[in-house]
C-alpha positions in Angstrom: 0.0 0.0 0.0 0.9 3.5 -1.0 -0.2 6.1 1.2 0.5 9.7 -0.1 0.4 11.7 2.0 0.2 9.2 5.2 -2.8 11.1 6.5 -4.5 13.8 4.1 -5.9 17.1 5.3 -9.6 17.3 4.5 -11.5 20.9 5.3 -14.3 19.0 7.0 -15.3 16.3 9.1 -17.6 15.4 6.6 -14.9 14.3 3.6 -12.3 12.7 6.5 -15.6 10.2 7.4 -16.6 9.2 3.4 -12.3 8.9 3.1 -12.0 6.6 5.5 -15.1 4.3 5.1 -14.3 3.5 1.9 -10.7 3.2 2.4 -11.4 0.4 5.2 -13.6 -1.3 2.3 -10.8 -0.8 -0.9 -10.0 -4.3 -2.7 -6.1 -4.7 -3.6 -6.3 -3.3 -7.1 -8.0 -0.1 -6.3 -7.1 3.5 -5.7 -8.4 6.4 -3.5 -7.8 10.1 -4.1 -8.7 13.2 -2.0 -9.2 16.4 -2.7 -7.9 17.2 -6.1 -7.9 21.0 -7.7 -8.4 21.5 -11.3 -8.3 25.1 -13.5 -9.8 24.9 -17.1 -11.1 27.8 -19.4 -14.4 27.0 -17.9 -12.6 27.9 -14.3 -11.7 26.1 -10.9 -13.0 22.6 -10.2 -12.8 20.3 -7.5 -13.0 16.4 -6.7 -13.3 16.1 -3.2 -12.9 12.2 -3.4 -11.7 9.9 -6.0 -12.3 6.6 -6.1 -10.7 4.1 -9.0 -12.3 0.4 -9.0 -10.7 -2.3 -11.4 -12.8 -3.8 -13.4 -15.1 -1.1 -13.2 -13.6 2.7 -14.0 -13.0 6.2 -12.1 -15.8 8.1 -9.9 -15.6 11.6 -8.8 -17.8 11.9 -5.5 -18.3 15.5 -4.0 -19.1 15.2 -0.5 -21.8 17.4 1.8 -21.5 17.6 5.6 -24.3 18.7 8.0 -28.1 18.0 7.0 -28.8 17.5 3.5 -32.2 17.9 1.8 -34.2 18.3 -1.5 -37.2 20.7 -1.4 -38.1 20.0 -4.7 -36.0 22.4 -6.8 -32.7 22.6 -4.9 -30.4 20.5 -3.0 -30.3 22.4 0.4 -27.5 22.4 3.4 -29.2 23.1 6.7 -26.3 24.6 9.1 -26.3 27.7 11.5 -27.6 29.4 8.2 -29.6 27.2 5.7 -28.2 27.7 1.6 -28.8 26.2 -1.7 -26.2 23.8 -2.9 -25.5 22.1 -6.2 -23.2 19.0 -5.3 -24.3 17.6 -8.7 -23.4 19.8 -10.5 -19.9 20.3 -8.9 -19.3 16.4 -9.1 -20.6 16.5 -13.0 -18.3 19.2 -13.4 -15.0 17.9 -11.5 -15.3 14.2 -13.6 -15.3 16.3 -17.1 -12.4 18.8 -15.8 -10.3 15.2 -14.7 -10.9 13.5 -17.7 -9.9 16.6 -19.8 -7.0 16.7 -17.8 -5.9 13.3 -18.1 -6.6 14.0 -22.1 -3.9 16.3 -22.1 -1.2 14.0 -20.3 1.1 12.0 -22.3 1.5 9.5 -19.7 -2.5 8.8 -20.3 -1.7 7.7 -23.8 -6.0 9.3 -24.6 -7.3 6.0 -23.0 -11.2 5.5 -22.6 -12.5 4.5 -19.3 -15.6 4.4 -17.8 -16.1 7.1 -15.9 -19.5 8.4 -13.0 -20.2 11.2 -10.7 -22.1 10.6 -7.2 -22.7 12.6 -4.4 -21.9 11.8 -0.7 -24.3 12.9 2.3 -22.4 11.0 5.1 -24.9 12.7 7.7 -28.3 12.9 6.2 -30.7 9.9 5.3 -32.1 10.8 1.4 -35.2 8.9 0.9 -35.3 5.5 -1.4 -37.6 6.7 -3.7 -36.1 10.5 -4.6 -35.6 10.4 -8.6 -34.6 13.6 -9.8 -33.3 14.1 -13.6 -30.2 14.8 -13.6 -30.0 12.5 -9.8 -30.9 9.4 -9.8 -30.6 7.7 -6.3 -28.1 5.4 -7.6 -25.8 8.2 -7.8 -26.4 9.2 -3.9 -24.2 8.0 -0.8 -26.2 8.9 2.1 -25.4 7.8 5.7 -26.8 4.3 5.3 -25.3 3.5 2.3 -21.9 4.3 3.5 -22.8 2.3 6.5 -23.8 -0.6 4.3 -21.6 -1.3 0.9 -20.5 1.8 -0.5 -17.9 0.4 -3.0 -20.9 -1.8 -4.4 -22.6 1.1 -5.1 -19.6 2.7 -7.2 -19.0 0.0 -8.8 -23.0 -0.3 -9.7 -22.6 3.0 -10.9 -20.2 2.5 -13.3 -20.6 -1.1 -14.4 -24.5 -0.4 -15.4 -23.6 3.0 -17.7 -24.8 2.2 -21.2 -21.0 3.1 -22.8 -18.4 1.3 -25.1 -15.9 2.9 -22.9 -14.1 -0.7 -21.1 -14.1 -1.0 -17.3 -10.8 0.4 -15.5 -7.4 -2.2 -15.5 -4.8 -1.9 -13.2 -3.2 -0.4 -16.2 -5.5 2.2 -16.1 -5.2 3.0 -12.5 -1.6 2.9 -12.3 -1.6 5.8 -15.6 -4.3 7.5 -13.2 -1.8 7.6 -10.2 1.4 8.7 -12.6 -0.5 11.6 -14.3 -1.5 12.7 -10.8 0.9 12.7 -8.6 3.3 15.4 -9.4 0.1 17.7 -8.0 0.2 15.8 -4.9 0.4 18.8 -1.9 -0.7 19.7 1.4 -3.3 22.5 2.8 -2.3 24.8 5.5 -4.1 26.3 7.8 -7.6 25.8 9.2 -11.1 28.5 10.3 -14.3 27.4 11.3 -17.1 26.4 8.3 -20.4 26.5 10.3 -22.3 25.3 6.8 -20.3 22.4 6.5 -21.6 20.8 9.9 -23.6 22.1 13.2 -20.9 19.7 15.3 -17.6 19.9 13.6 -17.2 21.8 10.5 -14.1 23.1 9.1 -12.7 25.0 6.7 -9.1 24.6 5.1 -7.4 28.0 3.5 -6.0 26.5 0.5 -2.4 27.3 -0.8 -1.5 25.2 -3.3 -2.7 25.6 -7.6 -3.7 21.4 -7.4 -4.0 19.5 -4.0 -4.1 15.6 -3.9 -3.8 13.5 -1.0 -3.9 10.2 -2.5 -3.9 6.5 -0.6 -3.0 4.6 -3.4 -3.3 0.3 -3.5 -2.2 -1.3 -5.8 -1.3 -5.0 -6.4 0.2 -6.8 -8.5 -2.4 -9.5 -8.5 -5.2 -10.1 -6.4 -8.9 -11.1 -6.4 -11.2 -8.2 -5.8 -12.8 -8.0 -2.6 -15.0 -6.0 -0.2 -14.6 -5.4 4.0 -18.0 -4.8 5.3 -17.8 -1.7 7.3 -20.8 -3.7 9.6 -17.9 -5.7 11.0 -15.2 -2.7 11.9 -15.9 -2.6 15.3 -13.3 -3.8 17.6 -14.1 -5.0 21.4 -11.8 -3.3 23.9 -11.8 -5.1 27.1 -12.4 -2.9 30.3 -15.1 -0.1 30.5 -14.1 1.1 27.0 -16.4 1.3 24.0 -16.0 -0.5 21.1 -13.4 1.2 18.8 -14.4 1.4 15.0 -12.4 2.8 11.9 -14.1 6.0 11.9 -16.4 8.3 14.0 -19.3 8.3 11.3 -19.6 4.0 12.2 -19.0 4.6 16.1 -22.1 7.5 15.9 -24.3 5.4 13.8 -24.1 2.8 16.1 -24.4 5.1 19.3 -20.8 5.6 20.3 -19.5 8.9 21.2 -18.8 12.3 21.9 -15.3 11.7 23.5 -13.6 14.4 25.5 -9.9 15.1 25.4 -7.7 13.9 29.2 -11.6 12.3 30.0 -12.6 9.4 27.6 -9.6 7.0 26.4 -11.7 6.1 22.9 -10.7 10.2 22.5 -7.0 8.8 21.2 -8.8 6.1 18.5 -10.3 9.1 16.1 -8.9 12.3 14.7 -9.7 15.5 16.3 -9.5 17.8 12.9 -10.5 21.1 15.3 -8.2 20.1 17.9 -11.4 21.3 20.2 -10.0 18.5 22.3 -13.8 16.6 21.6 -14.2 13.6 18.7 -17.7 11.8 17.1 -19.6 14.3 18.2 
């Protein structure tokens, strides 16, 4: 396993718990981007995760913290001040700025891949039945589906699309990772983003032209396989809670908040906010 860099900088809570889920359900072949920049003539673009599945293709997934809804017309953010949103639309636009940009890298020779869009909603339930036009559900990650089989639902995603592109080969991943990691960087500096989530919301200045933080697996051989996230939990003896592989599985099954000097489950998680308090 590759991990660059060992532990990314996300500006929310929100992205650090989609990262980590899925990374904890990643076969041998597969690859996991974070936050990657992209300028074009049609301007600044961003892929807050990116996930590459062999035998499947490349999905750009932009990721919404705090409470998610639709009212009908717009996607809308409920934090200390309520706002339209269009995480569609930014995900739709980040996969066409990557694949341009992969276009225009030797080291991608022009190969076609399959490629999808989703949105993430790691702390809002979206109904079953929502069907918008330019949203289906199958494109949606909402706190029960990341709680569930997340990677299956990628891989739905783009194994279903109605393309002659081919599904991803290692091949293709390993291009992917070349042509993007000279952009590989690391954000500095950290203020509070109320929108992003009522609990822990933050908001990273950003420095650098094109930021990555990549985990990167890749195998030379392997069968392609998925880790439940059901089964994360490990038993700690003593008066201890379980201890799970993020905060988003310890809350959803009813772990948490842990204070800093008080609770020793505190140490298991990251405290992006250093407010000295974690799953909360």
């Amino acid at each position: 396993m590759t991990v660059e860099p060992a532990e990314p900088a996300f500006r929310s809570s929100a992205e650090l718990d989609v990262w980590q889920v899925l990374r904890a359900n990643l076969g041998p072949d597969d690859v996991l981007l974070a936050n990657l920049r992209l300028t074009d003539h049609a301007g600044d673009h961003e892929g807050d995760i990116i996930v590459g599945l062999r035998g499947a293709g490349i999905a750009v997934i932009e990721v919404k913290g705090g409470r998610v809804t639709h009212n009908g017309t717009d996607w809308v953010q409920h934090g200390s001040v309520s706002k339209p949103i269009d995480p569609v639309g930014q995900a739709r636009r980040g996969k066409y700025s990557l694949r341009s940009y992969l276009d225009s890298r030797d080291a991608w020779d022009r190969r076609r891949v399959r490629m999808a869009h989703l949105v993430a909603f790691p702390y809002s339930t979206i109904p079953r039945d929502l069907s918008l036009p330019e949203c289906p559900r199958w494109i949606i990650l909402d706190k029960n589906d990341l709680s569930a089989h997340p990677l299956e639902i990628i891989r739905s995603a783009l194994v279903n699309q109605e393309t002659d592109n081919p599904p991803a080969t290692v091949d293709d991943l390993s291009a992917l990772v070349r042509c993007l990691r000279p952009a590989i960087d690391v954000p500095t500096g950290a203020t509070t983003k109320d929108s992003e989530s009522p609990h822990r919301a933050r908001h990273w200045a950003w420095v650098a032209a094109a930021l990555i933080a990549a985990v990167v697996i890749i195998a030379t051989a392997g069968t392609y396989f998925f880790r439940s996230s059901h089964a994360s939990s490990t038993p700690v003896s003593g008066d201890t809670d379980p201890r799970f592989v993020t905060c988003l599985q310890a809350k959803a099954a009813g772990y948490g908040r842990y204070h800093e000097g008080q609770d020793p489950e505190y140490a298991w998680y990251r405290d992006l906010d250093r407010d000295g308090v974690v799953c909360e």
